[in-house]
N, C-alpha and C positions, 0 to 999 in steps of 0.2 A: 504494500500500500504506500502510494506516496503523493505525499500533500497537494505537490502540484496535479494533482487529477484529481483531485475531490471537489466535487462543486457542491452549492446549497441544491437542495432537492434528491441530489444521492439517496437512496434505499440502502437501508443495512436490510438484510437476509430475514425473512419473515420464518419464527420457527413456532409450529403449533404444539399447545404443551394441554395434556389432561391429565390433573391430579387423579390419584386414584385412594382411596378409604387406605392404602398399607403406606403409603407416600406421606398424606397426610397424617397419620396417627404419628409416622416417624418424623417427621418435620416437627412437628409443636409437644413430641416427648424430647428432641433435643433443645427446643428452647424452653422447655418447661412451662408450655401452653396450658394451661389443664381444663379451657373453659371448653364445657361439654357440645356447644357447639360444632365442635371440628371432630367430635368422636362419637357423639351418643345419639343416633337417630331419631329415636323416639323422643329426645327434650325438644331437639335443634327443632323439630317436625312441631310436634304438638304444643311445645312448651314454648317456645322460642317465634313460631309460624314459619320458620325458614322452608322453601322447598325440598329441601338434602341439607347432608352437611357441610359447612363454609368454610373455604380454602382460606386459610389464614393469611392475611395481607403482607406480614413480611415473606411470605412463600414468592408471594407476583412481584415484591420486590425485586428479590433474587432473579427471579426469571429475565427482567430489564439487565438486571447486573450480568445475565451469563448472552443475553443476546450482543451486548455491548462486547462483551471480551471474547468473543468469539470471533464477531468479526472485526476484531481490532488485532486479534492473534499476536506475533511476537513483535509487532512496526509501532508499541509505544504503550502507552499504562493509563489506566481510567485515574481520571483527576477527583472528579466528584461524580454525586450522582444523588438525586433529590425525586421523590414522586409521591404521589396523594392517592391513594385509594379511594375510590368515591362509590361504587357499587360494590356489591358482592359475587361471586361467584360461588361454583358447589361442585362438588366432586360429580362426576360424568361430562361436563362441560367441556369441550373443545376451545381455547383459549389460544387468540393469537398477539407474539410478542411478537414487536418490530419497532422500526423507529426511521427519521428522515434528517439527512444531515440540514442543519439551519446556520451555520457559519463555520468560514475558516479563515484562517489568520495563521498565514504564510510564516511570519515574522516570528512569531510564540511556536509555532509548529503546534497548533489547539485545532480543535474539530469540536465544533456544538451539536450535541446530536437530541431530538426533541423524540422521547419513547412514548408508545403504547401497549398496554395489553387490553385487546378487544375482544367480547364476547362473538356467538355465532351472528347477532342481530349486526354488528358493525361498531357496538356504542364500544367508546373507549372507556373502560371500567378505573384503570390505572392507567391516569397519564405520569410523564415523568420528566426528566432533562438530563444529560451527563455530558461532561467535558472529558477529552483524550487529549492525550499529547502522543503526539508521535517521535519516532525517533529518527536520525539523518538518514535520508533518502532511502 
């Protein structure tokens, strides 16, 4: 990858990602999740009204964070990266990460890249923002 070909509007790599009930149980026993929501059907469902059980938001974090380093591979290092969860999602759900480059700055050797994780309707559930640096040519 090299900065001088990167224009605004560039596409990073769209990769579809579906939590599944073993995924999730193990995501939020390593961050020590325990709200029954992401594990217990019958609360999430009845107690809760949720449709299924809810894919824990720092999960769709993650998922912005590995679509970024993926295609950013060994040509430079994520700087930051910031995003808001605004809907929910649920386990079976077909979920798509991607993002659009929105600036680059030659001089800094930086790449602005504007993320989403979209459900199957199109809405962007998680938007998000992260800056790269690249490295010499």
């Amino acid at each position: 990858m090299n900065i001088d070909t990167l224009n605004i509007g560039d596409e990073l790599p769209t990769r579809d990602v579906e939590c599944d009930v073993v995924q999730l149980f193990q995501y939020n026993a390593a961050l020590w999740n325990a709200h029954r929501i992401h594990f217990d059907y019958p609360y999430a469902t009845q107690e809760e009204g949720y449709p299924g059980l809810v894919i824990a938001g720092p999960l769709m974090g993650d998922w912005l964070s590995q679509c970024v380093i993926e295609w950013l591979g060994d040509h430079g290092r994520l700087v930051s990266i910031e995003y808001s969860n605004r809907a929910a999602a649920y386990v079976g759900e077909v979920l798509h990460v991607g993002g659009i480059v929105t600036a680059v700055d030659p001089a800094a050797r930086t790449v602005s890249v504007e993320l989403y994780v979209r459900n199957d309707a199109g809405e962007t559930i998680t938007p998000g923002a992260a800056v790269v640096e690249l490295g010499a040519g």
